[in-house]
Chimera marker file (.cmm) of the C-alpha trace (Angstrom):
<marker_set name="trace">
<marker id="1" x="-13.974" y="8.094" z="1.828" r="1" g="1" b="0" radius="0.5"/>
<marker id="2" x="-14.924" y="5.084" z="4.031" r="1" g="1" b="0" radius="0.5"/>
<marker id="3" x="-18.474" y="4.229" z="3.285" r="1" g="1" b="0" radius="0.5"/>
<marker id="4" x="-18.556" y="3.067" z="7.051" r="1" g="1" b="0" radius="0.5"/>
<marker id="5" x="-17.149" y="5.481" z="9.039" r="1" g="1" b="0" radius="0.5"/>
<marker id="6" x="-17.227" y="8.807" z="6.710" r="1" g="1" b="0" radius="0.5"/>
<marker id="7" x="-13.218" y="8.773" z="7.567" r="1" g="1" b="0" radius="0.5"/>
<marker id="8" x="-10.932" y="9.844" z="4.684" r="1" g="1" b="0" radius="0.5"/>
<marker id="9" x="-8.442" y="7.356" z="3.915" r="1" g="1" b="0" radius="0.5"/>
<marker id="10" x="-5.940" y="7.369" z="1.236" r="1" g="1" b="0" radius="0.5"/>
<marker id="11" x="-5.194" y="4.078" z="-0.796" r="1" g="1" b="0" radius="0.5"/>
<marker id="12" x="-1.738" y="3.354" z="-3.381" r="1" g="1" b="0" radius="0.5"/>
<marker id="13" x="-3.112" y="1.984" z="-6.129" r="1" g="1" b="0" radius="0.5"/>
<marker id="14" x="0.455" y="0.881" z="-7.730" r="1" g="1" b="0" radius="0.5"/>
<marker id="15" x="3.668" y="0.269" z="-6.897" r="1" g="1" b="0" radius="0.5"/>
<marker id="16" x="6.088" y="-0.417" z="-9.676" r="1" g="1" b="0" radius="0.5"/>
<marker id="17" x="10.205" y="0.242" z="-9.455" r="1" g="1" b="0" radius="0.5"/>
<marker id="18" x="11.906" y="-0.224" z="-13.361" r="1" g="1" b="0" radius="0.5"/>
<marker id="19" x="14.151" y="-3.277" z="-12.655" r="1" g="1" b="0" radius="0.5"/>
<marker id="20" x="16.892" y="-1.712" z="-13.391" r="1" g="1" b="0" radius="0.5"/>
<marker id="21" x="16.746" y="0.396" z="-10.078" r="1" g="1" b="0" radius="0.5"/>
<marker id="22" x="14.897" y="-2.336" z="-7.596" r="1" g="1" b="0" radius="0.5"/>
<marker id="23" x="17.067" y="-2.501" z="-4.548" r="1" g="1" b="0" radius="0.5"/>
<marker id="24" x="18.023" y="1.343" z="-4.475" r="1" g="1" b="0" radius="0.5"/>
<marker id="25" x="15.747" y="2.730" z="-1.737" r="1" g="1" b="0" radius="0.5"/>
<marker id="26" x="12.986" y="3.682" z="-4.978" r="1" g="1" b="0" radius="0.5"/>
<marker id="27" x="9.841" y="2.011" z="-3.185" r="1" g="1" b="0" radius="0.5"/>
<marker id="28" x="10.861" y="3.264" z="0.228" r="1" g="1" b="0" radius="0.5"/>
<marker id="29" x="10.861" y="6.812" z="-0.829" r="1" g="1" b="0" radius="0.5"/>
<marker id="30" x="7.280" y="6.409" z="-2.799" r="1" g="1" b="0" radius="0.5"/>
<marker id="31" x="6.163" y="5.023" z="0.142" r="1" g="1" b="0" radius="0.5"/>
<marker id="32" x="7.695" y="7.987" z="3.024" r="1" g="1" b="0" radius="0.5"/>
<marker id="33" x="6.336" y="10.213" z="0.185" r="1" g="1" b="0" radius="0.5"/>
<marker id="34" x="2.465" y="8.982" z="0.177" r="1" g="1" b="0" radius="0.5"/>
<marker id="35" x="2.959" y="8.550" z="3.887" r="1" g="1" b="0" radius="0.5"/>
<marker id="36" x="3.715" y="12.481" z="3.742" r="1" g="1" b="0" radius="0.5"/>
<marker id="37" x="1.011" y="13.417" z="1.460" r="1" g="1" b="0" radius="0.5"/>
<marker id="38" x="-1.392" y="11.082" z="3.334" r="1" g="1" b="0" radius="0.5"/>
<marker id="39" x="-0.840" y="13.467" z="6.997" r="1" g="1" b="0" radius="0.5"/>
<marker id="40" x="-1.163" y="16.620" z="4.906" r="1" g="1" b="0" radius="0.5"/>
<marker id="41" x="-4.412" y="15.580" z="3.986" r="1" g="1" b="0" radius="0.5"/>
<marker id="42" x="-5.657" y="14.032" z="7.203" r="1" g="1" b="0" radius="0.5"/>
<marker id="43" x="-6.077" y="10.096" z="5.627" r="1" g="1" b="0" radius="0.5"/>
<marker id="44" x="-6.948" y="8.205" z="8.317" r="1" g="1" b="0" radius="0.5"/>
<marker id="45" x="-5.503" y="5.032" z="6.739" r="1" g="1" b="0" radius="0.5"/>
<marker id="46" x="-2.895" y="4.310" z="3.850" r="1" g="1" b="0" radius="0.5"/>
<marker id="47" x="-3.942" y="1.610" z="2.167" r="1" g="1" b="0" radius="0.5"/>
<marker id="48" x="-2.489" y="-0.710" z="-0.588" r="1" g="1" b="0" radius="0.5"/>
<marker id="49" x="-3.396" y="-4.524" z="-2.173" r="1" g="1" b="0" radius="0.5"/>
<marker id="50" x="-0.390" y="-6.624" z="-2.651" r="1" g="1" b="0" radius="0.5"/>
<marker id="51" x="-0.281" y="-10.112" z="-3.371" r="1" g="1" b="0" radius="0.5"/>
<marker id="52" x="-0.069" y="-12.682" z="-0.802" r="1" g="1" b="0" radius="0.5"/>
<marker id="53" x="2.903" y="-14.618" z="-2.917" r="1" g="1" b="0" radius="0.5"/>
<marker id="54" x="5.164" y="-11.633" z="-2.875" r="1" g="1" b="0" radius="0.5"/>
<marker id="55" x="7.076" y="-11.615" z="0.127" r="1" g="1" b="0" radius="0.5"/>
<marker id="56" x="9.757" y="-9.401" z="-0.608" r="1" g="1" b="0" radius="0.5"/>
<marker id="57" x="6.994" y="-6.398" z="-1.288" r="1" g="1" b="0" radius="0.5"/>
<marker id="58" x="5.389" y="-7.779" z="1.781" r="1" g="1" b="0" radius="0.5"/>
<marker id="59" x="8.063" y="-7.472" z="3.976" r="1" g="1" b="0" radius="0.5"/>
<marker id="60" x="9.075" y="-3.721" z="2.465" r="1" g="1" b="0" radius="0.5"/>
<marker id="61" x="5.625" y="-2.601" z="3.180" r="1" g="1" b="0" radius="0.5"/>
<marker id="62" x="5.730" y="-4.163" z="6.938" r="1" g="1" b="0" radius="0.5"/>
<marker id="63" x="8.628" y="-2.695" z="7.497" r="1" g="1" b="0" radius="0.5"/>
<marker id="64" x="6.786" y="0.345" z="6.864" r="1" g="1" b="0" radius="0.5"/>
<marker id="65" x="4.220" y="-0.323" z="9.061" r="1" g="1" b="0" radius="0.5"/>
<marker id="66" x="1.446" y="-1.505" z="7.214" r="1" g="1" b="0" radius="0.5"/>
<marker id="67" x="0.002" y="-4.508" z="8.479" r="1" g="1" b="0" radius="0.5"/>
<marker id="68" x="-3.579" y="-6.729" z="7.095" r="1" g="1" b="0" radius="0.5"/>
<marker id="69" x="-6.430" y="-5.313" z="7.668" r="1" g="1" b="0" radius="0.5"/>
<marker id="70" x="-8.863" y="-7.033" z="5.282" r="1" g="1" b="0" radius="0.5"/>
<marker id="71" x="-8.927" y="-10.601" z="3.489" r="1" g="1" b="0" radius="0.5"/>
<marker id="72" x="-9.731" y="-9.979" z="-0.431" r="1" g="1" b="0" radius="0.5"/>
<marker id="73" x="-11.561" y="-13.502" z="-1.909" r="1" g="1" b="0" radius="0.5"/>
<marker id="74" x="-11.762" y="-14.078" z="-5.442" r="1" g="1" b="0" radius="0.5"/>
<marker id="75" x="-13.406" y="-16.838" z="-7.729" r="1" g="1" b="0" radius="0.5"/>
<marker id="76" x="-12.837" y="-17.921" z="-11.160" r="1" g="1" b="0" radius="0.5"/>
<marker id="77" x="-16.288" y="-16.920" z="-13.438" r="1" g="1" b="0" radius="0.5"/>
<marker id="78" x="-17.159" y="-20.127" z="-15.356" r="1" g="1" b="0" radius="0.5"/>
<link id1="1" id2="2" r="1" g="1" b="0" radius="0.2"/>
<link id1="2" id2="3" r="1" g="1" b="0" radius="0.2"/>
<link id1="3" id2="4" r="1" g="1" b="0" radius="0.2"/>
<link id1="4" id2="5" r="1" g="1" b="0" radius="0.2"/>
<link id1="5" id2="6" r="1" g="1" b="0" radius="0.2"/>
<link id1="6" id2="7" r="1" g="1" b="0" radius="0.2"/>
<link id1="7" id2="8" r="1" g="1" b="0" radius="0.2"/>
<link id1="8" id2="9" r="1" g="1" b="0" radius="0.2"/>
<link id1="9" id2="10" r="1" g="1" b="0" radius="0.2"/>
<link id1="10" id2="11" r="1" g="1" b="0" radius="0.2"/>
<link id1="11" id2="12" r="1" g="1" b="0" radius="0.2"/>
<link id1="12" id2="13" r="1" g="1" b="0" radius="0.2"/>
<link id1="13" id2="14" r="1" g="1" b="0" radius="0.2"/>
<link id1="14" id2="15" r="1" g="1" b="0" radius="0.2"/>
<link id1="15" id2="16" r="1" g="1" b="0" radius="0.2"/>
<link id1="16" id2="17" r="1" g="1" b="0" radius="0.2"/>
<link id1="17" id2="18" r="1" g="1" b="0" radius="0.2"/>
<link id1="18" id2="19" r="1" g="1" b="0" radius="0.2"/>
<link id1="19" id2="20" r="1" g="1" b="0" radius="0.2"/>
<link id1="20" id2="21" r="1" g="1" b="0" radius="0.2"/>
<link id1="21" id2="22" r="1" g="1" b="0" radius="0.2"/>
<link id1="22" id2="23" r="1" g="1" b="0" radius="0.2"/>
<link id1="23" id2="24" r="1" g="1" b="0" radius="0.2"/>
<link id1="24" id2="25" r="1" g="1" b="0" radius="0.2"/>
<link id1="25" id2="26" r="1" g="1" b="0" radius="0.2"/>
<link id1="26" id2="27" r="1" g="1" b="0" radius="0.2"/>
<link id1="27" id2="28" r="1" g="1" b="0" radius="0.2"/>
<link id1="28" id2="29" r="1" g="1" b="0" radius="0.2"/>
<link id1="29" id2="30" r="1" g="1" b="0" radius="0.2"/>
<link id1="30" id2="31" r="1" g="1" b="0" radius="0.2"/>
<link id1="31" id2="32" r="1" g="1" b="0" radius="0.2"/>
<link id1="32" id2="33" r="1" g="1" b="0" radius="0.2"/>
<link id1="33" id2="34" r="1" g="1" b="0" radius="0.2"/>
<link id1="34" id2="35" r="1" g="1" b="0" radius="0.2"/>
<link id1="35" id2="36" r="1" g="1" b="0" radius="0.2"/>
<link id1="36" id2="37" r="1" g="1" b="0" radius="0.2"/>
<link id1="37" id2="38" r="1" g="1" b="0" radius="0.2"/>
<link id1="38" id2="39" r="1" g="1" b="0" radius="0.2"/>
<link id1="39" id2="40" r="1" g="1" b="0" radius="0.2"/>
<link id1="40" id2="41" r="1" g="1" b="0" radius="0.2"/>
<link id1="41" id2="42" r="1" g="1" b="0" radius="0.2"/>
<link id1="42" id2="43" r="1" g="1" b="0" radius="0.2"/>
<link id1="43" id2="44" r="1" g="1" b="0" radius="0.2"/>
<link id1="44" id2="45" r="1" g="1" b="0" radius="0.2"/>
<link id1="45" id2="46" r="1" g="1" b="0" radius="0.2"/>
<link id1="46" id2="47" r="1" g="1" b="0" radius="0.2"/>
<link id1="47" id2="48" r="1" g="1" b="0" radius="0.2"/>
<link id1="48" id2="49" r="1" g="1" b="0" radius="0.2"/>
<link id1="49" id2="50" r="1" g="1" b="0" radius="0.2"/>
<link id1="50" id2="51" r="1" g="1" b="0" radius="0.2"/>
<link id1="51" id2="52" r="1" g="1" b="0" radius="0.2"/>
<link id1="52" id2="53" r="1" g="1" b="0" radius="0.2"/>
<link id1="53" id2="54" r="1" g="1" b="0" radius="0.2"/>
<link id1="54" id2="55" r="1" g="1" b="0" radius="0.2"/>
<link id1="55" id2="56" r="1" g="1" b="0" radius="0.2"/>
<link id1="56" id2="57" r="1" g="1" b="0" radius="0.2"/>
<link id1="57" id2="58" r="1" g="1" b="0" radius="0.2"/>
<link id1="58" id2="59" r="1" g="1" b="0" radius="0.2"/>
<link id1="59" id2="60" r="1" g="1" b="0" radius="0.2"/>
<link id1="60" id2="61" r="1" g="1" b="0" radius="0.2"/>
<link id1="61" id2="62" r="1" g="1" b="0" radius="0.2"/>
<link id1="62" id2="63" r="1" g="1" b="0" radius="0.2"/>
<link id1="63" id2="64" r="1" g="1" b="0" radius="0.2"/>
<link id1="64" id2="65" r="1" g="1" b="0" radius="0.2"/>
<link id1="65" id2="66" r="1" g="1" b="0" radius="0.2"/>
<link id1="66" id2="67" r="1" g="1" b="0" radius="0.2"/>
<link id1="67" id2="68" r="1" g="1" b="0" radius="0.2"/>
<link id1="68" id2="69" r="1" g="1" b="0" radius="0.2"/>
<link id1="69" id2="70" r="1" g="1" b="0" radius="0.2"/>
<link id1="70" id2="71" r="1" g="1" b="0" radius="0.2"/>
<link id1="71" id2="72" r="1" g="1" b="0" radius="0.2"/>
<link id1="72" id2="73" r="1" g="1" b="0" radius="0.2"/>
<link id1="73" id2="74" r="1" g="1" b="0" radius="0.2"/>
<link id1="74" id2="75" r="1" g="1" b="0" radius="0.2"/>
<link id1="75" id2="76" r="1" g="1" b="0" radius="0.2"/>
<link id1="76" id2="77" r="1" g="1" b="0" radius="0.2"/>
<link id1="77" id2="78" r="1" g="1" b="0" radius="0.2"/>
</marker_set>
């Protein structure tokens, strides 16, 4: 639940294809599935974190219409 708006939004927490089967159409499906399960119940958003390095995961979830919404900053705790 957005603690802004109230709206319901659903969020992939991991991604992960075996190696073995990358290139196959695996992540696609996962993602047309949580797409699926995201409508049936009425997410406003699908969301997912993916690193900014790892273009060919960015461009698969692009392609899928995801786009950046939010900047995520970290810092090193010394």
């Amino acid at each position: 639940k957005d603690f802004f708006t109230g709206a319901l939004n659903c969020h992939i927490s991991d991604l992960v294809v075996a190696a073995e089967h990358e290139g196959r159409g695996v992540a696609a499906a996962m993602l047309r599935f949580a797409d699926e399960w995201a409508k049936e119940h009425r997410c406003r958003f699908l969301t997912l974190g993916v690193f900014p390095n790892n273009e060919r995961a960015r461009r698969l979830y692009e392609h899928h219409g995801f786009g950046v919404e939010i900047l995520s900053m970290v810092k090193p705790v010394r």
